[in-house]
Structure formats: C-alpha cells, structure tokens
N, C-alpha and C positions, 0 to 999 in steps of 0.2 A: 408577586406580580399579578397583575389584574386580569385573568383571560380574555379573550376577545370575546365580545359577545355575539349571538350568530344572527342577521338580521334574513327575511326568509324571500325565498324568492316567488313572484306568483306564475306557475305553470299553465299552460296552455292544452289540451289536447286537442289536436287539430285532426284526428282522426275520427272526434267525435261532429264535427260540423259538415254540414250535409254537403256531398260533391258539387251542387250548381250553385251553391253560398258560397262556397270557400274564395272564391276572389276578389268578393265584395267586403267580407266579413273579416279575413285577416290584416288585409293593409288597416281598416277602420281600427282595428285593438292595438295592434302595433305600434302606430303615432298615439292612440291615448296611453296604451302603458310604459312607453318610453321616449314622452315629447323629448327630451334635454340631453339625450345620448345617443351617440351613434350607432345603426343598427348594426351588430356583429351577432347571426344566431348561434353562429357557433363556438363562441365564447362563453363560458360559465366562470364567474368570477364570485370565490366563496371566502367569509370569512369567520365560520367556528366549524369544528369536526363532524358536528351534525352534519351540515350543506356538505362538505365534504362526503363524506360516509354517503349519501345518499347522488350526488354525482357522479362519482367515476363507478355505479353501475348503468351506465347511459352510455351509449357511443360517437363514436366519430364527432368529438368537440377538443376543445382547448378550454383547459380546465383552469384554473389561477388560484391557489390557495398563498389567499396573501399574507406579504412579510409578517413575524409575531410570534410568539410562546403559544403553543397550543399542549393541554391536559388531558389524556386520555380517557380521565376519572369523570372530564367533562359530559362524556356521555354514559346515558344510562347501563348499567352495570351488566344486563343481560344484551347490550347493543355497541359494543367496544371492539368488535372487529370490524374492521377498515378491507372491505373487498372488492377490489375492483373488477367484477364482473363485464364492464365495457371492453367492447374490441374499439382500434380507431384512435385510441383517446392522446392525447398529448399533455399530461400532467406536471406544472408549471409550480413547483413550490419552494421557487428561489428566497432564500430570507426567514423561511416559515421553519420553527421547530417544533416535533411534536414529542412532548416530555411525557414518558410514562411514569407513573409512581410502581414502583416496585412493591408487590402485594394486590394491585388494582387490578392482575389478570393472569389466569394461568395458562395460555393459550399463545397462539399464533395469533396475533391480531395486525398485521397486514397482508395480505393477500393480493397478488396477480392473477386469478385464472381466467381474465380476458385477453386477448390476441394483438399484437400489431400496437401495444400500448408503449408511449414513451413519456417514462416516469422523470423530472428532472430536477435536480439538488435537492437542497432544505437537509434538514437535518431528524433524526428519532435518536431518542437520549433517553438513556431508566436513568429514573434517580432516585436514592433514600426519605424516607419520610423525613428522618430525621437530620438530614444535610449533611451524610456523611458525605464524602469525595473518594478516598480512598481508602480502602481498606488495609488498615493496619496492626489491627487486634482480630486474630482470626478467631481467637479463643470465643470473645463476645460474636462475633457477628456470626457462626455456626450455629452461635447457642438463642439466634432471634430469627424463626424459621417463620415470622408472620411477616414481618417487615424485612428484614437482610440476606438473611439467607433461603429466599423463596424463587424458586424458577418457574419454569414454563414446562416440567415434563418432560424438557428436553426436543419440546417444538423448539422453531426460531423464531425472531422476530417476524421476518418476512419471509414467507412462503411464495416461488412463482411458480404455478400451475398450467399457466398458459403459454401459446406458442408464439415466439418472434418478437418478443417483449425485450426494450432497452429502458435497461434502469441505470442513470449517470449523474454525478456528482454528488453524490448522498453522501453522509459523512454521519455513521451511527457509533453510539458509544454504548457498550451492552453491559448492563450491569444486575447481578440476580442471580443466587444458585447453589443447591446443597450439594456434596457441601463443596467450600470454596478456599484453598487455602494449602490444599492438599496433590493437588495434580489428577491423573490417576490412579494411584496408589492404593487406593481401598473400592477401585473398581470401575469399572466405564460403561459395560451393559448388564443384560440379566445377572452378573456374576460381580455383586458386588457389599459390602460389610457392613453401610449405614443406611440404605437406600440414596437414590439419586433423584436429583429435579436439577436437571442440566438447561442452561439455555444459550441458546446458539444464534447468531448475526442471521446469516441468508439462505437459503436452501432452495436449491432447483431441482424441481421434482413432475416427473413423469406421471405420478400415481392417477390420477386422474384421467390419461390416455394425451397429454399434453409434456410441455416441457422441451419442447425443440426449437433451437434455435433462438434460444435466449442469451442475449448479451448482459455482461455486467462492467460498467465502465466509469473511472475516476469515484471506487467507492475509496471511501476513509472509515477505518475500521477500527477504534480504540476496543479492544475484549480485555473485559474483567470480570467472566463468569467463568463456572468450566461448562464446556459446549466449546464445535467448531464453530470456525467464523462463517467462511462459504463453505457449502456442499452439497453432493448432487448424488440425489438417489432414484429408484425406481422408471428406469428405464429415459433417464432425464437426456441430452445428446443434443450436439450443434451447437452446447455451449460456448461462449467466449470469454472470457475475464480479464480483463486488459485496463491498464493503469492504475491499481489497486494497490493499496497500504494497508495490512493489517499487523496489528501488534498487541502482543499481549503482557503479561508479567510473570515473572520469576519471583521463585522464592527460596531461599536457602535454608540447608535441613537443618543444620543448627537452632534457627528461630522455632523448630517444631518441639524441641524441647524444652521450649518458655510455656507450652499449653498443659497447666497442672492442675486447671479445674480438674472437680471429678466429671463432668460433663463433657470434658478435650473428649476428642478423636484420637487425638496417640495416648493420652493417659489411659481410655478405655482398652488398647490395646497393648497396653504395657510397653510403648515407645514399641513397636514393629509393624512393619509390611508385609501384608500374605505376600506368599508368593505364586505364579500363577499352576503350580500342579497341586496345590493344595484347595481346603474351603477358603470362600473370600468370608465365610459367615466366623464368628467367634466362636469358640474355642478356636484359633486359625490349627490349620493344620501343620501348614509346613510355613513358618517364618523368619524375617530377617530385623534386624533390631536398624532401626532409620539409622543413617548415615552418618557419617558429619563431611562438611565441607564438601555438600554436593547442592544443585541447584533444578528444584523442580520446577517447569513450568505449569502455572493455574489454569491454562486452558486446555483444549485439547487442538488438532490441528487447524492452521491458516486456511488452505484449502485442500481438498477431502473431494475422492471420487468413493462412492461405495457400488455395491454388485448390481450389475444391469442397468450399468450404464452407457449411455453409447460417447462422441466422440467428445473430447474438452481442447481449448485450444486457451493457453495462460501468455499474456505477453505484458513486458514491462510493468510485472506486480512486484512489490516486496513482503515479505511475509518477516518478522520479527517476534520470538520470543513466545510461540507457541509453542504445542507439544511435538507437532510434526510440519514442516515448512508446505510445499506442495508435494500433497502423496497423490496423485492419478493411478496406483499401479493395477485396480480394479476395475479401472474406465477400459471400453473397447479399444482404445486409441489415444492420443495426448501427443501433445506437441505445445512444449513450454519455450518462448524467447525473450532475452532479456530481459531477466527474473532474477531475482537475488532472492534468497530463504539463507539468516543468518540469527544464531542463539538460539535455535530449533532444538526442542531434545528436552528430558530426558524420558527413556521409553518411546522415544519416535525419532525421528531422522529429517533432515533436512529437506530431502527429495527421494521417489518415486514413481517410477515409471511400468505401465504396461508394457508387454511385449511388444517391439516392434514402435515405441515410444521416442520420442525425438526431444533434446534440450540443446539450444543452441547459444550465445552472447549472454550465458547465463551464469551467476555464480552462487557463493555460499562459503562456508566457515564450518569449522567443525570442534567450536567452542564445548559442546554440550552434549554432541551427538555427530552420529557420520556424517559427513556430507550426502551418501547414498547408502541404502543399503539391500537396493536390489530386491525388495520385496518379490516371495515368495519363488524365484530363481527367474523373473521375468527375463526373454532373451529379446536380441536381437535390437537392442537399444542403439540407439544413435546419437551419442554425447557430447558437446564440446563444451567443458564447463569450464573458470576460471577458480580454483581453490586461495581464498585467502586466509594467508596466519592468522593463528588462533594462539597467539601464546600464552596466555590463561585459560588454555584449556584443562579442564578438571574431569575426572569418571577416568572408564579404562577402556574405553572404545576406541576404534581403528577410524581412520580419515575416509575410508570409504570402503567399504566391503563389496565387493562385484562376485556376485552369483551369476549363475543362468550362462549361455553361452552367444556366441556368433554377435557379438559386439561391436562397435567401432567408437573408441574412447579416444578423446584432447583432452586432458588436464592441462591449463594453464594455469600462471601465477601473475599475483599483480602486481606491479611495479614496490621495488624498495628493496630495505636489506633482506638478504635473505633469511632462513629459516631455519640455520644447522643444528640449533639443540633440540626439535621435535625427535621423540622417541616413535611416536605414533604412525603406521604405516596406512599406505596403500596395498589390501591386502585380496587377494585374489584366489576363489576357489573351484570358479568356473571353468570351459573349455573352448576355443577353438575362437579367441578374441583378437583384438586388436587395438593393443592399450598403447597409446603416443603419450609420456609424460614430462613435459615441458616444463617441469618443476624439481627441487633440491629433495622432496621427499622421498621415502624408501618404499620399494614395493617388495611384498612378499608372495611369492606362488606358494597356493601352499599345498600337499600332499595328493591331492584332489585335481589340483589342474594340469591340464596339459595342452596341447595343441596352441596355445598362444601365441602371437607375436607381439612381442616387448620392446617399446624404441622408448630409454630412458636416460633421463640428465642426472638423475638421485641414480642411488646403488638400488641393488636388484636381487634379494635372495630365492635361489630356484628349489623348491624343494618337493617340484611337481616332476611330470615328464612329457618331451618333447615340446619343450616350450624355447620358441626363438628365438633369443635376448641379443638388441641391438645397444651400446652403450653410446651416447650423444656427446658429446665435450665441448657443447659451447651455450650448456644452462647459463651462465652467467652474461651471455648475452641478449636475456630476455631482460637482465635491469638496465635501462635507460640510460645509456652516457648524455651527460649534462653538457654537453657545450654551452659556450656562453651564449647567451640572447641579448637583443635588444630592445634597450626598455621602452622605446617608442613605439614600436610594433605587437600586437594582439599576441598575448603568452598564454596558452592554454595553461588552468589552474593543475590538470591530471598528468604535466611535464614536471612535476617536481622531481628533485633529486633525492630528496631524505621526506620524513615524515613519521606523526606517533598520533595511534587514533584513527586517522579520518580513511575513508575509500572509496575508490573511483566505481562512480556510478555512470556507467553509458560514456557520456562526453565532460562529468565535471566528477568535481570531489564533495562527496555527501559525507554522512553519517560524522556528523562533526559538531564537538561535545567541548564542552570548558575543560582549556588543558592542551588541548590537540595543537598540533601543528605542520606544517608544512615549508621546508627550504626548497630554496630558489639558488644553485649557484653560478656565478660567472654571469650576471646581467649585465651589460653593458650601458652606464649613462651618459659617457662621455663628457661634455661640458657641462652638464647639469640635470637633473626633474627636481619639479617642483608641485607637481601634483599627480596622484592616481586615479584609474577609477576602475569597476569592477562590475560584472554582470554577476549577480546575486537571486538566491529565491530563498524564503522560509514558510514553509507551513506551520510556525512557531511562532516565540514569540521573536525569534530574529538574536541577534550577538554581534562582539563588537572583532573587526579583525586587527591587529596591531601589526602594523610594518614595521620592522626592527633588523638590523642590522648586523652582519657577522655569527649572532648569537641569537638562541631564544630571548636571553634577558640581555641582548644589546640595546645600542643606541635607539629610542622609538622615535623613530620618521614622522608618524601619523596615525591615525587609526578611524578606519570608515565602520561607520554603523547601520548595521544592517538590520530593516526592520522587517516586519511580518510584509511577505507581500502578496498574500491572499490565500499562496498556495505551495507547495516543491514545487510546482512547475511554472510560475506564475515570473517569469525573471525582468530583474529592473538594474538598471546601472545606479550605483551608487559612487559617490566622488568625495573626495580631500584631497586639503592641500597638505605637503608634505617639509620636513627640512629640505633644505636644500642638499641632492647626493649628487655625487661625482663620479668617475671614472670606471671599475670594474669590482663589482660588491654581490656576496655573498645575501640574499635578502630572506628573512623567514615571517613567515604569517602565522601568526600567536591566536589562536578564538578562542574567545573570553565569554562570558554569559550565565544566562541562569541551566538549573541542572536539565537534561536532555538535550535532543539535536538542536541544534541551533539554526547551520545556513548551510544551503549551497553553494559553493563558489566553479565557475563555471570558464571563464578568463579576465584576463586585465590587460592593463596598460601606463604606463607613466607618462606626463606629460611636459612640455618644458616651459607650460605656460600658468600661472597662477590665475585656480580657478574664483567667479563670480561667487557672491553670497547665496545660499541658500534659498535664499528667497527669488534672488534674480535668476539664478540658477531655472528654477522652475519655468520663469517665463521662456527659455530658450527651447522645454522639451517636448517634442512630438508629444499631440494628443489627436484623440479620437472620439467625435461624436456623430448620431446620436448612439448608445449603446447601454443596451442591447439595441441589434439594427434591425431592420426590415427590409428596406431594398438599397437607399444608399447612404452612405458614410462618407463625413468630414475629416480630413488629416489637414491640422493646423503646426507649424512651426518647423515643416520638415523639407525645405528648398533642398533640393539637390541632392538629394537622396535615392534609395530605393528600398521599396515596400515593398516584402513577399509574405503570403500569408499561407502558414500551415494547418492539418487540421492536428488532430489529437494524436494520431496514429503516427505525424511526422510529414505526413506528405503533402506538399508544396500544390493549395488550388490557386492559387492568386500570386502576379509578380508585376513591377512596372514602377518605372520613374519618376521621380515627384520633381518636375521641373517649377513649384512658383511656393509659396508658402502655404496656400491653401488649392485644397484641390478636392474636388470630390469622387469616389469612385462608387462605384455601381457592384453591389454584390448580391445582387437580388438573384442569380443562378445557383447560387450556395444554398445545400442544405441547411435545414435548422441544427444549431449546437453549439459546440463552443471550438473557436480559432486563436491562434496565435499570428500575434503581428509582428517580422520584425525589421525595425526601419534602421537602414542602414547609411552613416554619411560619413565625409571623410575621418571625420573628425569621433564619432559616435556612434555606438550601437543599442536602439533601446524596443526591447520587445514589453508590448502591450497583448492585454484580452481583448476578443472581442466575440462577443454573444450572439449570433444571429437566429432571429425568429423566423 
C-alpha cells in the first residue's frame, strides 16, 4: 500500500514581527495564506508522520492526523521517535494506523512527556517484513533475530512521562521479541539463559519527575511478544485504566518438543527449565525437564504495578491469557472494579493486590493459575470477587491461596451447574480474616492459620487453630430458578438456565466461541411469535445465533447474524423472523462462527408480528447526525420514544422525549469523547455512538 505522502505546512513566527506591525501585518498574511479556508489557528491538520512528529511538540492545538496506513520506516532512521512534548494538545487520529516494521527500531518510539494532552483512537500495529500474522513455527522465528525475533530492550511502545494525559480508544497489536515462544521460563530480568529483548504495549512512568494522573481508556491490546502489556514504574501514581482488553497467547509444552533444530532453545537445553535457586546460565544448575500437558503463556503480565509506585485505580478491564492478570501488589494502593483477569498463569496468577487493596464486581478463573495469590503476604485486602469454573483446569495449583491477614473476602460464583468434581481448594494460611464463600468449593486452613472467621456453602478443612467455621446450607440457592418468561417482554440474555462456554460479563453474556450455548427454559408464547430480536455487540468478526428448540440440535426457529459492530461495547439490535412457536418451550441459542469470540448477547425479545425486509427494516431505525457533533445533533425516525445518553463510565449526561420524527438536541455542554445513545420505544431498543468534539 501507498503511504500518504506528507505535504508541508508554511509556519508563521509572529514573535518575530515588530509590536506596533503586528495588527496590520497579520490579518494581511492570513487572508493571502488561507483565502479558501476557514480560519481555525488552533487546528493543525497533518498528513505523513513527519508533520506529525514535529506537531505534537507544540501546544494548546487540536491536532488531526488524518484517516490512512502510516510507516514508521517513513521517517529518517535516526528520527523515528514520535514525542509529544506539547502540553494542551488534543490528538485526533481516528481512522489513522501507524504500522511499524519490526527490525526498523529498537527503542520506545512514542512518547507522552507533555501535560494536559488527549491522545484519541487510531491504531499502532508492528508487523513482519515478511507478512507473517502469526507466529506458528517458533523454532524459525527465534532463529531470525534481525527481522522476527527482535524487540525493543524491553522498552514499550509508548512511554507517558507526563502529567494528566488521557490516552483512549487506541487499539495496538505488539508484535517483536527474543525470545518468543517460551513464556518465562529461561528468564525475565538480569537472571536469564539466552539473553532477552522484550517488548512491551504501554508504560506509565514517573522517571522523569512526572507520570501522575494519567488515564488510559478504551485501549485494545492484542500482545504477541514477551513484555507486559500496561505498566507503571518509577514513582508513576493517579493512574486510571478503565475500559481495557488485553490478550495475549498460549502455548502448550508438548509443542516444545517439535524444536529439534540444533539452534532450539529446548534442544540447547536438553528439553529442561532452570529452576529459580539454580543458574539461569548453562550448564543449568538445578533443572526440570519441560512438561507435558501444560500451558505457558508468551507474554508476561496484562497489567503490572512495579516498586514506587503510587496509587492505580483498574475498572471494567479484561485481561486474557497473559502471564499474570492484574498484579497491583507493589503499587502504594489499588482499587480494581468490574475487572475480569481469565486464562492468566503459568508462573503468575490472575490477581494481586497491595495491602489494604480493594476488588470489587470483579472476577476471574483459575484455568492455569490462582485466581489470587496474595503476593508477598499483602494484608488487609478487601475482596468481593465472582470465581468462575474452570473445568479444564490443568497444573497443580490451588483456586486461590490467601496469605497475609485482617482480610475481608466474598467469593461468589456464577450462575449454572455447579462444580462438584473440582478437587482444587480455596486454601488459606493467613490469620485473623474474614472469608464469606458463596461457592460449592472447598477451603482448606491450613497449619499456619488461625483467628479466622469462615461462613462457607463448600466443606471446610480446619487444620489451623481458632478459626470460626460457620457452615451455610443454602449454596444451591445462588443458581437461578427459571421460572417461565414471557416471550414478549425484554429477557435478559445472563437469566439463563443451563449453558456451555460462554460468561456473564457485567449485564450480558460474553466470551462466546463456536459451540457455545445458552438455554432458556419455560418461555411462555402463548398463541404465537413469529419474529425475534436481540441487542448484540462484537469487536470481531460477529457469529451467527441459532434459536432451536427443546435441544441443542432441535428444531431451528431462525437464526440472527450478528455482525461486527465496531466494538464490545458498540450494541445494535439485530431481528429475524422465526417459525412460527406456540405455547410453553424450552428455547436454546447455539453460536456458531469463525474461531474466537464471536458476540455479545445482552437481551431479547419475541415478537408476534412478522418482521419488514432488511432493507425496509432499515428505513424504520433511529439515526443520528451530524457525527461526530459539535454542538447539535439530529435524531431522525425515533417518534415516541426516549433518548438518554451515557458517557463511557455508564453515567447518564443526557435524557428526554422524542415527541415527532425529527428533532434536534443541543449537546454542545458535553465534554469532548465518545457517548452512547440509547433510544428507547415501545416497540424497540437501539443504542447508537456518538462522538462529540
């Protein structure tokens, strides 16, 4: 593809033109250097990375780096870092992607260490010289350290050094790093067997006498090197991280035994892992020969506090398939909500808290690793998490180890059958806690603890002293009795009754994979439906849901397709028509698609009226222009309704009635960012974006 080329802008210094000229002399330059365009000075609108690169060290403007593929190799080779030294700035790079070649830099090449700056979307993507996608032959690509396996020294991509900076809706995929393939297993710092070039997503960092009070929001984080994703060192604090997806890859130890170059990493090792009281150098000293049937993760943690740091504050992130989920337990402080960290592990743990550390509307699995493990005996934690089954869970780890003491722990569990062949406990060797366990699992005190109090639904082995043990007897009334519903009326998608696969995230059901399913029983249709419809998101490519009857492979009703619709959080109602059902039916929803997450499903509804075509369909649905807005915004096709609009966080700035078809409102009091619209009428619920400048 063709880079944009950069066309240059002509600068003015007006500090050079004499005090008693200056009123005569600027308006004159102005109208000749920009008859045909309206005057905005504080708009800088660039299109190649030079203009760019040399803009956001300027302040207090609104920057536009327009839609396009942009190449980092584009610029000169000793001039590839991207710093934005402006405070003030407003950085606009919706549509714009900046592709790095992997090998073109070994360094941090973007940088924040100006103030008050808001960085917004676009995308930064490494990618292979050679077009690989993903790496599947680790044996070649260790063994091509110019081109594949070459990192950054274990900088990140982005470094922010300065203070009060929001960076949102960026969506980086990081690709680059020796070696790769391996997890940690032959090393992570000074103490390691091959040498390392690690590279890492984002880093918030104080080192400079900065670093407070930085936000990071709506980042999308594919990791495919080893390095963390986010993390915050050298005195970094007033962190936020809120709305965040990071994910990374697995790899199972089996495959490590297909590397029989003499070149491999396990062949030079004789298939084994130092162990850490040994050298990590060869001859190892103290070894164990790799595994089989275990699963290392290739990165290392999602998000990551390290020493002197001050406070972090993590809300509605998910963390997938790193080495460690969210570890804070070295930040002065932390407070995680509405966080999922799931497939975390092996050698790290799913969560981590500082003393005196808070997680609340939060969950996690313990597929691969604890759910917690209390790093370093932190006390006085305040917990309310949701544990969900892991029943491929593989390794010999316990569901959560609690150290440390003067605790106050909820374990919940998430709706479905339950969990009575786990062997793996809840295991406890701290003192003077207070563990509520709202779950079928088993907890062990063990020799160590004492003073606890224990209010538990699982059994309870005490094998500490004076510890409290209260037994519950009504675990089995955390699963959901199905009563029947009605099919006309709004059915939340997280009321099911059975299901395989999928899990309630916040208010819907996510992480939902070809195969998966969800029942519905006792729905009530009475005399008839004949068409559904459904409020849906995918930050994918989307999947198909199949209504079916009785059974997984019953009778198929109908099947709504659900496409990409911009984002997880992006929801849109999607409609079919259906056979015609009757009376009182057992209903399951089959998701079908290509491999990974597919959709979220959020509620539905049946309807007893056969829906319009597709096309005509369309003409019926609430729309919004202009948008992105400015001050005010059109809603066409939405009589009778009501519109309330959220921001990202959830909370409701805008509400009010749409009494005619078109109507205009006024949101020129709104900050700049991104909202959510959602219109509501008797008949329909359809939530839209909307961008406001």
């Amino acid at each position: 593809m063709q880079a944009i080329r950069p066309h240059y802008l002509l600068k003015i210094n007006c500090k050079k033109l004499k005090r008693k000229y200056q009123y005569i002399i600027l308006p004159i330059l102005i109208v000749l250097l920009y008859p045909t365009h309206s005057i905005n000075a504080q708009t800088t609108v660039v299109s190649s990375l030079e203009e760019f690169r040399i803009a956001v060290q300027n302040s207090n403007q609104e920057i536009v780096l327009e839609a396009g593929n942009y190449y980092l190799e584009d610029l000169p080779s000793n001039s590839r870092v991207i710093n934005c030294t402006g405070s003030g700035n407003t950085i606009d790079m919706t549509g714009a992607r900046i592709n790095t070649l992997v090998g073109s830099i070994r360094e941090v090449y973007f940088i924040i260490s100006g103030d008050n700056n808001v960085i917004r979307n676009g995308a930064i993507e490494d990618f292979y010289r050679n077009g690989l996608d993903e790496v599947t032959d680790f044996s070649a690509y260790n063994n091509d350290r110019d081109n594949l396996a070459y990192g950054l020294r274990g900088d990140p991509i982005i470094s922010i050094t300065g203070n009060q900076n929001l960076v949102e809706g960026l969506e980086m995929i990081v690709k680059g790093s020796f070696p790769y393939g391996y997890g940690s297993q032959y090393g992570i710092g000074s103490q390691n067997t091959f040498g390392l070039s690690k590279r890492c997503g984002i880093l918030v960092t104080g080192i400079d006498g900065g670093g407070i009070g930085n936000t990071l929001n709506g980042i999308t984080m594919y990791h495919y090197a080893f390095g963390h994703g986010i993390f915050m060192q050298s005195g970094a604090t007033e962190t936020t991280i809120k709305n965040c997806y990071i994910e990374g890859r697995m790899r199972l130890s089996d495959d490590m035994y297909n590397d029989t170059e003499t070149y491999d990493l396990p062949y030079l090792t004789d298939y084994k892992f130092p162990t850490g009281d040994g050298s990590w150098r060869l001859p190892f000293e103290e070894s164990y020969d790799i595994p089989y049937n275990h699963v290392y993760p290739l990165s290392e943690d999602g998000i990551r506090s390290y020493n002197n740091t001050g406070s972090v504050t993590v809300e509605n992130c998910t963390v997938k398939q790193m080495r460690g989920g969210i570890r804070l337990y070295l930040a002065s402080s932390a407070t995680v909500k509405n966080s999922q960290a799931i497939d975390c592990g092996s050698g790290g743990t799913n969560y981590n808290m500082p003393a005196g550390g808070t997680i609340t509307g939060s969950s996690g699995n313990f597929t691969y690793a604890p759910l917690s493990d209390f790093r370093l005996s932190r006390s006085r934690q305040n917990i309310e998490m949701t544990i969900i089954p892991s029943p491929n869970a593989i390794g010999p780890h316990n569901i959560a180890d609690i150290l440390g003491n003067n605790h106050n722990i909820i374990f919940h569990r998430t709706p479905g059958p339950l969990d009575t062949d786990e062997t793996r406990a809840i295991v406890i060797t701290g003192d003077n806690s207070t563990i509520v366990n709202e779950t079928e699992y088993r907890i062990i005190l063990e020799s160590s603890a004492s003073g606890n109090t224990i209010i538990s639904c699982g059994p309870v082995s005490d094998n500490g002293d004076n510890n409290d043990i209260t037994y519950a007897d009504d675990c089995y009334d955390i699963v959901p009795s199905c009563d029947s519903q009605d099919a006309f009326t709004q059915i939340e998608a997280e009321d099911f009754c059975d299901m395989l696969g999928v899990q309630i995230t916040g208010d819907a059901v996510g992480y939902i994979e070809d195969g998966d399913w969800i029942k519905f029983e006792g729905i009530d249709f009475r005399s008839g439906a004949t068409s559904i419809s459904a409020l849906v998101s995918s930050g994918n490519s989307g999947g198909n849901i199949e209504i079916r009857q009785t059974s997984i492979t019953g009778n198929l009703l109908g099947t709504l397709e659900v496409p990409n619709t911009g984002s997880w959080t992006s929801w849109e109602t999607v409609s079919t028509n259906i056979s015609l059902v009757t009376g009182v039916q057992d209903i399951y929803f089959v998701f079908t698609g290509d491999p990974g997450y597919l959709l979220d499903i959020d509620s539905f509804n049946f309807s007893e009226e056969t829906l319009l075509s597709v096309n005509d369909n369309k003409l019926l649905t609430p729309s919004l222009y202009p948008n992105p807005v400015v001050n005010t915004i059109t809603i066409e096709r939405a009589a009778d309704s009501v519109i309330s609009i959220y921001d990202v966080n959830g909370k409701e700035v805008y509400s009010a009635t749409i009494a005619n078809n078109t109507e205009t409102i006024d949101l020129s009091n709104l900050p700049t960012g991104l909202y959510y619209a959602k219109v509501l009428s008797q008949k329909d619920k359809t939530i839209l974006k909307i961008i406001k400048k």
